[in-house]
N, C-alpha and C positions, 0 to 999 in steps of 0.2 A: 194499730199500735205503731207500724214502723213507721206511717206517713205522720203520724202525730209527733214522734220523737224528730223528725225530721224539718217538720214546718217547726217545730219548738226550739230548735238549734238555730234556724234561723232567722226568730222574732230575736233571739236570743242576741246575734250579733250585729242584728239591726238595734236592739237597744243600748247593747255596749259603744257602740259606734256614735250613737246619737248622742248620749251622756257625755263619752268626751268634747267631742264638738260643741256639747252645749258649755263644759265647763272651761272649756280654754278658749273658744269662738265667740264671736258678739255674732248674732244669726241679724238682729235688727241692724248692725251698722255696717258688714260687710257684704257686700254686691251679691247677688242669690247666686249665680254661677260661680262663686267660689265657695261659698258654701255647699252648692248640692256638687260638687266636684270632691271637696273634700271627703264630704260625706260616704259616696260613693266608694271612692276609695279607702276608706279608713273600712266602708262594710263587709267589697268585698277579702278586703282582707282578713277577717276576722271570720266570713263565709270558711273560706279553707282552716283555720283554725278550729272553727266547729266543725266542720261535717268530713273533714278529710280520715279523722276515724272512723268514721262511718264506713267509707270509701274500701279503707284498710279492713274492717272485717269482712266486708261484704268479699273481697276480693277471696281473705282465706274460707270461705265457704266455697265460692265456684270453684277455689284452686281443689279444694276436697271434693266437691261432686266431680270432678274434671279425674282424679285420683281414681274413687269410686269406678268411676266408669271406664278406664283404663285394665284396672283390676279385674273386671266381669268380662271385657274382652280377653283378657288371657286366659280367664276360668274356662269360660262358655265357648270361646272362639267364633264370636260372634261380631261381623263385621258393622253393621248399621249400629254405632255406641249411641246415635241417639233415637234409640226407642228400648233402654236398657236402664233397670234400675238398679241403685245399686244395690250389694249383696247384703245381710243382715249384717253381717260382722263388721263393714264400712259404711251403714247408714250415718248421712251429715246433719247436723240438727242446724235448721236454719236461724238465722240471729234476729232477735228480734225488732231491728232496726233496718232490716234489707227492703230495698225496694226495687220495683222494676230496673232492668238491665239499659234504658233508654233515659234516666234521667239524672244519675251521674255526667255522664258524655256531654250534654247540651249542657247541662248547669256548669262546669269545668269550662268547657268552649268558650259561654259567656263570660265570665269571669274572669277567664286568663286574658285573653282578648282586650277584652274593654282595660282592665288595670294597665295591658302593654300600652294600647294608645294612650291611657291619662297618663301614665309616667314618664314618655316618649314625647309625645305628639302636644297634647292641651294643656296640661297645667304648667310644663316649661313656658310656653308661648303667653299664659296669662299669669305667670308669676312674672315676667321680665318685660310684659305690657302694661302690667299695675305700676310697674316703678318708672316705670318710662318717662322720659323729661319732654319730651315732645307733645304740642297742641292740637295735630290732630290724626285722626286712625291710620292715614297710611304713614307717617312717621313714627309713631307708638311700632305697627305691623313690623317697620325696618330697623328699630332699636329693637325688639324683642329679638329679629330673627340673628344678627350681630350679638348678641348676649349671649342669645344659647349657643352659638358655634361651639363652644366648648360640650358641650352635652351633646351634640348631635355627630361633633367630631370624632370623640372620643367610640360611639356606638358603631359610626359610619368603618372608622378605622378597625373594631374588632371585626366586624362582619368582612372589610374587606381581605384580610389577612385568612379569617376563613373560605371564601371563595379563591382566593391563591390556592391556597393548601388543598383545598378540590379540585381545581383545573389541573395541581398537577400530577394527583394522584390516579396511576392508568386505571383504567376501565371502572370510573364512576362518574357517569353523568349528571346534570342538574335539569331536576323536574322542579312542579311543586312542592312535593312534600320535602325534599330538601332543602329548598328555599324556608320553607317553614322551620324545618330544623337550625338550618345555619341561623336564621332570627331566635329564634328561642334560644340556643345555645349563647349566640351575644350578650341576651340578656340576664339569661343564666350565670354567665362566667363572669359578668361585672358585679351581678348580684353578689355570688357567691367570694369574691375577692373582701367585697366588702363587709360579710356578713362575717366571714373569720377574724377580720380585722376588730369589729362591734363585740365578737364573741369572747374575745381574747380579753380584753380588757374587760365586760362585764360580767363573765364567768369568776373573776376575783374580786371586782368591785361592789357587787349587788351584793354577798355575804359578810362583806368587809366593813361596809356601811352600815348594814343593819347591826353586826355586829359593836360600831363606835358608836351610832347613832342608844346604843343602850348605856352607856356611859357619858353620863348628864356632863360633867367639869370636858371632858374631849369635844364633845358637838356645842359647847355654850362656846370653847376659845377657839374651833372652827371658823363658829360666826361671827366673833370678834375679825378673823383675819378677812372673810370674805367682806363684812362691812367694809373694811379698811379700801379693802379694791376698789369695792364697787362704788364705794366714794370718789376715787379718786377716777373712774370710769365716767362717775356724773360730772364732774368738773370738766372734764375733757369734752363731754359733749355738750354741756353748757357755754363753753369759750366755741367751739364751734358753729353752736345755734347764733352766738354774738357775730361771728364773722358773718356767718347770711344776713341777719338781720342788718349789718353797714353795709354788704354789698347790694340787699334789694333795697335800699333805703337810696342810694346814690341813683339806682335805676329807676324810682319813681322821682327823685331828681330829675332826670334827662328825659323821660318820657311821659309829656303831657298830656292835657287833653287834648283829643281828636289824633293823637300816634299811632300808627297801623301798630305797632305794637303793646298799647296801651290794655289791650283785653288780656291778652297773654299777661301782661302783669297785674289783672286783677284777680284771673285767674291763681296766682303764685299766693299773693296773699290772701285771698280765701284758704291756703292749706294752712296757715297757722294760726293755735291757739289764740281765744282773746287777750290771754295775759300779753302772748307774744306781739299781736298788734298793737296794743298799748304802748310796750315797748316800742314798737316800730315808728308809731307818729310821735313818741317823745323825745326819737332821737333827734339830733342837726344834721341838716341836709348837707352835704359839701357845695363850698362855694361853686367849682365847676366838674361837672358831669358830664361823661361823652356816653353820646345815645347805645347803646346795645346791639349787636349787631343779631339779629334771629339764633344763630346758630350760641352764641353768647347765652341767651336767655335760655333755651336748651337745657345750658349748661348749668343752671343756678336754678332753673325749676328741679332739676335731678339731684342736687344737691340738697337742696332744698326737703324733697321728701326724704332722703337718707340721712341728714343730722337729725329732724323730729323723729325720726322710727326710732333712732340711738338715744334721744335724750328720751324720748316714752321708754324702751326697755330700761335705761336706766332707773329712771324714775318708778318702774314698777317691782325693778330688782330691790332697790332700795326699800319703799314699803314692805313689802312683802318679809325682805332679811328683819325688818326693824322686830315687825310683828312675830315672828318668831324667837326672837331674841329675848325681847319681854313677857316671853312665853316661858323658852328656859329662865331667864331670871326668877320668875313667878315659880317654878317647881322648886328650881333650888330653894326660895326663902318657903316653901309651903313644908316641905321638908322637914323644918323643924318645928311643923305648927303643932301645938300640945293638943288641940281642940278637931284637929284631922278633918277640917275642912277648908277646902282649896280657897283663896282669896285671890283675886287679881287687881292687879295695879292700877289698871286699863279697867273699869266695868264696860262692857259691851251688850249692846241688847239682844237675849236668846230668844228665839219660838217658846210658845208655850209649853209645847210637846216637849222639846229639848230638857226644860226645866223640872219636868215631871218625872220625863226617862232618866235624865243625868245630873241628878243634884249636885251640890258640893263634895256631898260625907263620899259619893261612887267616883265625881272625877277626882278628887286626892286619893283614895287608896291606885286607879288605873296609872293616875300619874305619877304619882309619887312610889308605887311600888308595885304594881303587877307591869306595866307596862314593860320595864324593862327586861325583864323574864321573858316578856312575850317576845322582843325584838331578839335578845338570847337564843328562845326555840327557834326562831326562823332563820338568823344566823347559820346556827349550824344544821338545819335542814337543805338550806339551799345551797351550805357548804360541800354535803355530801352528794346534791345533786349535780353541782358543777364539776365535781370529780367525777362522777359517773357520765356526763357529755365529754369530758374530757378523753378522758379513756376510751368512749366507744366510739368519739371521733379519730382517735389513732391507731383502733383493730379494727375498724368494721370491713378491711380488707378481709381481712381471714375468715374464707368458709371453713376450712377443718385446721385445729378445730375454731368452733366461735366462740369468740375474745370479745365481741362486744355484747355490755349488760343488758341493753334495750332488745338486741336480736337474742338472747337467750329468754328475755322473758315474754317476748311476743312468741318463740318457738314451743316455751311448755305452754302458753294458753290456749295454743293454737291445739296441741296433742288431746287437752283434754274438753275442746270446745266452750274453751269461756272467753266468747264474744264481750260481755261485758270487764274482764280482765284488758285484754287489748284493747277495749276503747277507753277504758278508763287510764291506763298508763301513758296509751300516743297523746290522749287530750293534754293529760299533765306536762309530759315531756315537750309535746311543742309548744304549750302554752309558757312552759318556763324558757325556754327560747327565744319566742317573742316577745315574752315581755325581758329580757337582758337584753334583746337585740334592739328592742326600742325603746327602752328607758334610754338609753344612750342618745337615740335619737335623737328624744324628746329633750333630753340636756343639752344637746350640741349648739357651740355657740360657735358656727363655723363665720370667722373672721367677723365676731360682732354684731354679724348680720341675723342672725336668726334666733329666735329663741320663743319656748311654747309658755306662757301664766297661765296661770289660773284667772279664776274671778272674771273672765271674759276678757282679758285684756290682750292676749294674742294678736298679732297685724292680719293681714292677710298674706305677705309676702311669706310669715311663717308657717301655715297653717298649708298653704300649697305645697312647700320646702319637704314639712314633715308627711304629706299625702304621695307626693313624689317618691321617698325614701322608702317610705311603708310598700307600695307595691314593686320596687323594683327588690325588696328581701325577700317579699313573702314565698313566689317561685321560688329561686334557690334553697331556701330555709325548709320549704317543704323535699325538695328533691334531696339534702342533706338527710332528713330524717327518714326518709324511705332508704334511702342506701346505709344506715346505723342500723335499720331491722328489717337489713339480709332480705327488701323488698322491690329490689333494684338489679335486674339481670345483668348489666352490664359491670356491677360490682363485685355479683357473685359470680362471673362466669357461670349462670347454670341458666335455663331455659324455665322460665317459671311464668305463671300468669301475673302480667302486670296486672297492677289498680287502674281504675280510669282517668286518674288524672294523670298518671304518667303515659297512657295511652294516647292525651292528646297533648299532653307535652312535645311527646314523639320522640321517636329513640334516635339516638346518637352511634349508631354503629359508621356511619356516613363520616364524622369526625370522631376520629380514635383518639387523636393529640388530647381532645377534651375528656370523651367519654372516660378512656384508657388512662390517662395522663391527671389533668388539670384537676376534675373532679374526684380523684380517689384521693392522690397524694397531697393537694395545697391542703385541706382540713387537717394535716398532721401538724402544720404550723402553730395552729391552735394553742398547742403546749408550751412555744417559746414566749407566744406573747403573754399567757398567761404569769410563765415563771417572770418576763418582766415585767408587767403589772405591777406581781406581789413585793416583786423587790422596789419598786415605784423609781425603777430605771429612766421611765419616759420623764418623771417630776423633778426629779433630780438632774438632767441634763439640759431640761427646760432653765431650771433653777440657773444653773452654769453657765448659760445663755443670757441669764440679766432678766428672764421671766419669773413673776413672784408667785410661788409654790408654796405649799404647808409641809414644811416637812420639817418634821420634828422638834430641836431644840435652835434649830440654826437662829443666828441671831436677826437678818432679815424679818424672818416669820416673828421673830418674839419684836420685834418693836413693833411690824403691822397689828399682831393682838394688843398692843400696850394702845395702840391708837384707834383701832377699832374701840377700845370698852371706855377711851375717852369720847367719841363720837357718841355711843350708844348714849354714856351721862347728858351729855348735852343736850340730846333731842328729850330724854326720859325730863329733863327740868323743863325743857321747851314745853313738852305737852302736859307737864303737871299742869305750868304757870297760864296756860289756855283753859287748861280744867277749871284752875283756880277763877278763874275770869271769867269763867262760865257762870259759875257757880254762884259768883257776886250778883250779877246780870239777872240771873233767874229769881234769885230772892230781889234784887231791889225790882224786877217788874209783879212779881206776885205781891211785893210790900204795895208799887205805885196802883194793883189794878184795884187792891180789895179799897182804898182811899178814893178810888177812879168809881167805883163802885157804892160808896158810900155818900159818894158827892153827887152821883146821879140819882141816889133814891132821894137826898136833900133838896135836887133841883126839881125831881118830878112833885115831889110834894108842894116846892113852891108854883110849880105851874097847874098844879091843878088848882090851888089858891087863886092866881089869876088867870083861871079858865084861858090857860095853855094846852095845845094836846101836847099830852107825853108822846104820841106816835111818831110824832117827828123827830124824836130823839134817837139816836144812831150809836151803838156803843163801838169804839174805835177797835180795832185787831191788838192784838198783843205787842204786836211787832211793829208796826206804824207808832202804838204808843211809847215805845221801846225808844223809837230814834226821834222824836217830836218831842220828849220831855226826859230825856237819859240826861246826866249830866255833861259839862264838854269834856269829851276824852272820851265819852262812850258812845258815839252815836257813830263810830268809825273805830270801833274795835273790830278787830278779824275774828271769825271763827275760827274756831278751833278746829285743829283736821280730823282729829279722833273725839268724834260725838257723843255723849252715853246711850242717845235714842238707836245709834248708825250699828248695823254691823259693819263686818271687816270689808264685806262685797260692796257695800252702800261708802263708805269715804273713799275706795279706791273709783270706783264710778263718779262719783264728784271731784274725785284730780283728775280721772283719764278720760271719764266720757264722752258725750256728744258734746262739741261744741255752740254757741248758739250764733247763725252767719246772721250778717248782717240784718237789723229788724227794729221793730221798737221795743226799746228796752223798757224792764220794766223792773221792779225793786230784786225780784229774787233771780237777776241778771246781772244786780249792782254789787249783791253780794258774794256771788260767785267770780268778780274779776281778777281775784288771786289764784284759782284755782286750773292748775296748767292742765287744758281740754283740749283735745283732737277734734278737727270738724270730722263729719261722717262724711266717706269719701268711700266712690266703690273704679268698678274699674273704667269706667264710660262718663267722669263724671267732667274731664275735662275736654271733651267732643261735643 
């Protein structure tokens, strides 16, 4: 039973892990080392998420047979404790998730380990190798290693400040276990600076949200404001995408056939979309171009990848916002529907199963009226749980008495042996940890650069970003939670059986400044940023600064919603008027096939009259008949971006997907050349 609950926790987080990777990650178009990097890390971090309650009961059992047997030596006065069992009155009932004393320790070791070197070592090196503007590996190798200076400076510097603080502390010398420690504690105290900071604002935000998010007219003029941005986001990076396109347009000006630099720039243009080549050879060349000099083109291949990453995020933010939008629109007008079943604007094509499970009559009463209840109850579920992290992040100093909730309730389960009590509460509590601490994550749009979609449309450079952040929380987030439930010696001052993953953590008595200092008292901070969250101090000062913020009636935000919900109008007649076009299109080819149809059985009759075979007659495709006898004006009509066959995943993969390089074109490439596509591109592809 315990090894079944145990391999079961960790199929467990090996399927959690997969699902997001598969949902935010394209696995076919991004290089297999950034995927099984990712992977990796997103598993083992969700490993400690699962089984570190494991960890935790197991521990208060040994700490009870360890008790037990303590207790019989002072009865008995019997020296050898271990060939002594304990006395009736203190027998420990073992949980039923323990397992051998040998495979925590190794599984913990792996784990912590490998996640240090991916967050340190490899995926810095291959998230700032992927963007790299340089042609070939040992260029790429010395752009990444210049990139991450920052990351490596930053680690290199806390470690070094810790070795000061031990040279000059008399009488402790440095072996390896405190080299180990001084590493783990660096990575520790960057963790943890950052994890208060994450905690701070999502401890108010995750309840807040779900809280508006149940108030239809609040989250519809939200999305008004955010279109507004993220409009004005797409423009800026579409005039950017224009400056590359005249500066590599000048450079295949100057660099002809047979120029040592002439592969390098076909290199560059293989990275952009066909629409964007299109553009490129329709531009004018300048009269005179001066050739490039290496270091030059460098500089515009790097560029180059970094206005497409921005105009793709754009471009996915804005879909994405659109379809949401005319989501809320659709509940508001369903709202008043007398017939109480949901209609959409937009048809889209469901599964079968969907349509079976989820009719209309069950999505309008969910939408229209349970759902917001439901986001209500969670509201203030997780409102009350954000006060209780709160709280027990600013007593869990105090052993007498205990001030924090999590240590008082892992203390009674512990009394009356319910293993299952403690596992079931530390799962929740860190699980509601990691997910505030990486919802945040996952939103971050640290200087435009990164950002996780859905629908598979993540980069790779975010997807490394967000693998890197996750393992360097997860240690801290876990050592935080061990010290909230009073399971952390050097929090409680008291001498107690660690767990095994704080075992090979490795204790911090070697650095007090930390142990003593950093980690008890910085988690009090916690409460200020919370209190400024709620007061939306940070938005407000932002706002003061000339950055555009939601807050409240201010007149800024009401003209961004005024022009947002004129945006929205626009595109909503845009893709009516493509509907409408469709819809013409379909009926005059169903009117042209059954005539197409009628004229063939006329012909086969007349050839078998003059002993013709009919065999050799060939009925034309739909679609060939379509632009061979359409009228003029139809035979170069655009599709429509929102299709009624397509789901939501199917037109964002026809703007974002694979693009098609250079080949023989063939009709359903001719009609694809409006649609702005990314070539697949991994990390080796230009070596």
């Amino acid at each position: 039973m315990a090894y079944t609950l145990f391999v079961i926790e960790l199929i467990s987080a090996f399927i959690l892990a997969a699902t997001l990777l598969y949902r935010y990650g394209d696995c076919y178009r991004n290089h297999i080392l950034v995927t099984v990097s990712v992977l990796t890390a997103w598993y083992f971090s969700f490993v400690i998420m699962f089984l570190l309650p494991l960890d935790i009961s197991s521990t208060v059992y040994r700490q009870c047979l360890e008790n037990a047997a303590k207790a019989a030596t002072t009865t008995q006065g019997v020296q050898n404790i271990s060939t002594l069992a304990p006395s009736p009155g203190t027998e420990c009932q073992k949980p039923s998730s323990f397992v051998s004393s040998d495979i925590f320790p190794n599984l913990w070791r792996v784990v912590y380990w490998t996640s240090q070197c991916l967050t340190w070592l490899i995926m810095p090196m291959m998230q700032s190798y992927s963007k790299a503007g340089d042609f070939t590996v040992k260029g790429k190798l010395k752009s990444a290693l210049v990139d991450n200076a920052i990351y490596y400076g930053s680690y290199l510097l806390i470690c070094g400040i810790l070795l000061i603080y031990i040279a000059l502390k008399p009488g402790v010398y440095l072996d390896p276990p405190k080299i180990k420690a001084i590493a783990s504690s660096a990575s520790n105290t960057w963790g943890l600076f950052l994890l208060i900071l994450l905690l701070g604002y999502a401890l108010v935000e995750v309840p807040r949200n779900l809280w508006n998010n149940s108030k239809k007219n609040y989250t519809l003029t939200y999305c008004y404001f955010k279109i507004a941005k993220i409009s004005t986001d797409k423009c800026e990076a579409e005039e950017t995408v224009d400056d590359i396109l005249d500066s590599l347009k000048a450079v295949i000006a100057a660099v002809g056939p047979g120029h040592p630099l002439q592969r390098h720039v076909e290199i560059i243009v293989q990275k952009l979309p066909i629409e964007l080549r299109d553009r490129l050879n329709g531009r004018t060349a300048p009269e005179r171009a001066t050739p490039p000099s290496p270091k030059s083109l460098v500089n515009l291949h790097k560029k180059t990848i970094k206005a497409l990453h921005g105009l793709q995020r754009t471009e996915t933010q804005w879909g994405l916002m659109l379809e949401r939008i005319f989501h809320l629109e659709d509940v508001a007008a369903n709202q008043r529907s007398p017939d109480r079943r949901f209609q959409h604007t937009f048809q889209t094509a469901r599964p079968r199963l969907t349509r079976i499970l989820y009719p209309p009559i069950f999505e309008w009463y969910w939408e229209c009226f349970l759902k917001q209840y439901f986001l209500k109850t969670m509201a203030l579920i997780t409102g009350v749980m954000s006060i209780a992290v709160v709280w027990s992040e600013m007593t869990f100093f105090s052993k007498k008495p205990v001030l924090s909730i999590f240590a008082q309730i892992v203390i009674a389960a512990t009394g009356n042996y319910n293993y299952l009590a403690i596992e079931a509460i530390s799962t929740i509590v860190i699980a509601y940890m990691f997910y505030c601490a990486y919802s945040t994550v996952l939103k971050i749009r640290l200087l435009n650069l990164y950002y996780l979609a859905p629908h598979h449309l993540t980069n790779e450079y975010s997807l490394i970003f967000s693998g890197m952040m996750v393992c360097r929380l997860t240690p801290a987030m876990c050592l935080n939670f061990l010290s909230i439930i009073h399971m952390d010696s050097n929090v409680i001052k008291e001498r107690i059986m660690e767990t095994y993953y704080t075992q090979i953590m490795g204790h911090m008595e070697v650095l007090g400044i930390i142990a003593e200092g950093f980690n008890i008292y910085f988690p009090m901070l916690v409460v200020l940023l919370c209190v400024a969250t709620y007061l939306s101090l940070g938005s407000r000062l932002l706002s003061l600064c000339g950055f555009q913020q939601f807050i409240g009636d201010d007149e800024l935000t009401t003209d961004l919603v005024d022009e947002g919900r004129e945006i929205v109008k626009r595109e909503k007649r845009k893709r009516q008027r493509a509907e409408e076009s469709q819809s013409r299109r379909r009926d005059y080819s169903e009117r042209f096939a059954a005539y197409r149809e009628r004229d063939a059985q006329d012909g086969a009759r007349t050839g078998l009259l003059n002993d013709v075979d009919s065999d050799y007659y060939v009925q034309p495709s739909p679609e060939r008949t379509q632009r061979a006898h359409a009228p003029r004006g139809y035979e170069r009509a655009e599709l429509p971006y929102n299709r009624a066959h397509l789901t939501l995943e199917d037109e964002l993969d026809d703007r974002f997907g694979e693009s098609t390089l250079p080949s023989v074109r063939t009709d359903f490439d001719d009609r694809r050349r409006d649609k702005m596509t990314l070539p697949p591109r991994g990390l080796f592809d230009d070596v």
